[in-house]
N, C-alpha and C positions, 0 to 999 in steps of 0.2 A: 679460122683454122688454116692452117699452112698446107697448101697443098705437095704432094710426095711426086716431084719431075719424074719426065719417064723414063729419065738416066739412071733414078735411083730405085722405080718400082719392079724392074724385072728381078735387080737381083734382093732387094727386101722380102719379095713375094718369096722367090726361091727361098730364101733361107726362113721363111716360115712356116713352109711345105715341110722344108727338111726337118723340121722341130716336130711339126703336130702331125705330120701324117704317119711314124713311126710311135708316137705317143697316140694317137687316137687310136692306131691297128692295137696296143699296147692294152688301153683301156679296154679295147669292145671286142676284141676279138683275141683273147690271150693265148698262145702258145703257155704250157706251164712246163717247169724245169726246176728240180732239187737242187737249191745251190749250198746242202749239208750231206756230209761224206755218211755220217753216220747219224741220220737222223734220233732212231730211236735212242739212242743214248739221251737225247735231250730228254727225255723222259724221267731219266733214271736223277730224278734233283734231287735224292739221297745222295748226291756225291758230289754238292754243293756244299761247301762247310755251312755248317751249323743250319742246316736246310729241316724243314720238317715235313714230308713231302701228306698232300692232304688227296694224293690222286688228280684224276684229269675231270674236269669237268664235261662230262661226254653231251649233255643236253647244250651248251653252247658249240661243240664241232658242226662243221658243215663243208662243203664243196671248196669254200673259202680258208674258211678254218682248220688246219691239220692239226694242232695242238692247243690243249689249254690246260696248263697245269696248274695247279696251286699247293699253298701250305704256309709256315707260317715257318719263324724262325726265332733258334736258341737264343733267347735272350736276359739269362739272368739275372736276378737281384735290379728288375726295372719293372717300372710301374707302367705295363703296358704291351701292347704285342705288334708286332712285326708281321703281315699279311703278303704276302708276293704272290706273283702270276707269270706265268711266261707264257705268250701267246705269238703262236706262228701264223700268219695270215696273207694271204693270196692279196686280200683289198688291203695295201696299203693307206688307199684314201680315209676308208671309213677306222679304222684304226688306230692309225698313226693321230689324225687329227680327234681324236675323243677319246684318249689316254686315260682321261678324267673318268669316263664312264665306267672302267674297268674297276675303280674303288669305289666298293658298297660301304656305307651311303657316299653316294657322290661328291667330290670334292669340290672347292672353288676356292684356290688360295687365293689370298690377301698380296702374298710377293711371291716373286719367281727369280730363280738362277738358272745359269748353268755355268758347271763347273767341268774340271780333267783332271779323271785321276787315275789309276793306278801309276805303273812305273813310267820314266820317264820318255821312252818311246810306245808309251804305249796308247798314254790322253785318253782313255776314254771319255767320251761325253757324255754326261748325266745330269739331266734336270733337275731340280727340287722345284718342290711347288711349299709353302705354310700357310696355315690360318689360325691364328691365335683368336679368334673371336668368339668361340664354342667354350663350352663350359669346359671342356679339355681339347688342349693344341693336336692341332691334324699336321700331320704330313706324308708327302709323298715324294719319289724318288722315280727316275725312268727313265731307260737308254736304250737305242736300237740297233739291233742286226743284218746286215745282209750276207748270210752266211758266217764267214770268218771275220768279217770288216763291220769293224763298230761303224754306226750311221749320226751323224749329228744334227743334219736337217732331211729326212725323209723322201719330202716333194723335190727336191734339188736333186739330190741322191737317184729317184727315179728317175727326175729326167733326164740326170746324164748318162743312166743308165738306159735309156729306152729303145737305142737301134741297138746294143748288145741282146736287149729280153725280144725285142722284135724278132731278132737272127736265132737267137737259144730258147727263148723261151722264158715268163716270167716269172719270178723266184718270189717266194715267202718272206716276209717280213717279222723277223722277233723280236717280240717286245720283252725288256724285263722291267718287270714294274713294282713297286714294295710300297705300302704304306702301312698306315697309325695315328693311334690316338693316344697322346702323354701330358703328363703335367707341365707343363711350360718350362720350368726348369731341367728338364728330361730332355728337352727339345733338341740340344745340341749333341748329346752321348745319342740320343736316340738316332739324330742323322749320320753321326758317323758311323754305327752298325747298318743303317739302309747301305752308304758307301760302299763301306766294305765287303755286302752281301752284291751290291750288285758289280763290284769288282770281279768276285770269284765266280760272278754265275760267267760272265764276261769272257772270262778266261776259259771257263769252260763249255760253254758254246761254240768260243774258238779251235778249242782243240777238238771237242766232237766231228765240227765243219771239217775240222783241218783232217783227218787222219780216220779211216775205214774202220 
């Protein structure tokens, strides 16, 4: 093993301080802070196109937990349905990292993306997960919020966010998340409506965040 001169330990040390001890007060000791103008609107996912709003899930709320909506979406002349969730969440960790848990029955896709879509400054980033090996193709869809600001890696995002939530206080995390179950040939119309659904929630989380 190499050992770390004492020329270069004081200031390594320091700048590992400066990381985790803002991040550790962050984890164990949270300040909390609404980083959405208008919370309750996010509620209101009748005003999601083609949303079918199924209410909040109130037995999964908690301390943590400030939202958990669900329902299912318009979907047409397809063999199959459309399941969405939005979930706002204090514990990033547990959350963010088990996305998966959030679709009943649990998922375990086969391949993974991510892709950017709506307009051209806009990039959202959105996951797809598939599994074609069930007697009907699963998939799922799922992109994160902090506040107004699409999030595309979570754990990055927090930590550079962690002396601002130290000083303000730390904010909720939303997830929008959509899955299904189609016929394999369904699989690609199917993903492009999850897109598009989580396009619009996108935007409209943005603007709830954005404006009172």
């Amino acid at each position: 093993m190499t050992a770390l001169s004492d020329r270069y330990a004081g200031p390594a040390v320091g700048l590992l301080l400066v990381v985790l001890i803002p991040l550790g007060m962050t984890l164990f000791s949270p300040r909390r802070a609404e980083n959405c103008q208008n919370p309750e609107a996010l509620r209101a996912t009748s005003q999601i196109p083609h949303s079918i709003p199924m209410g909040e899930k109130l037995e999964s709320r908690s301390d943590d937990v400030v939202q958990w909506s669900e329902g299912t979406v318009d979907i047409p002349d397809r063999k199959g349905e459309l399941y969405f969730q939005i979930v706002r969440s204090y514990d990033w960790r547990k959350h963010a990292l088990n996305v998966l848990n959030l679709v009943n029955p649990k998922m375990e896709p086969e391949s993974q993306q991510l892709i950017h879509a709506g307009g051209p400054e806009e990039k959202i980033p959105i996951h797809i997960g598939l599994d074609h090996t069930g007697a009907a193709s699963e998939i799922v869809a799922y992109t994160f919020l902090d506040g107004a600001t699409s999030v595309e890696a979570p754990f990055t995002h927090e930590l550079l966010e962690a002396v601002d939530h130290l000083i303000e206080g730390s904010t909720p995390l939303t997830i929008l998340v959509i899955a299904g179950d189609f016929p394999r040939h369904s699989i690609p119309a199917a993903q492009a409506e999850a897109v598009e659904w989580l396009v619009a929630a996108s935007r409209y989380t943005k603007a709830s965040c954005s404006s009172p």
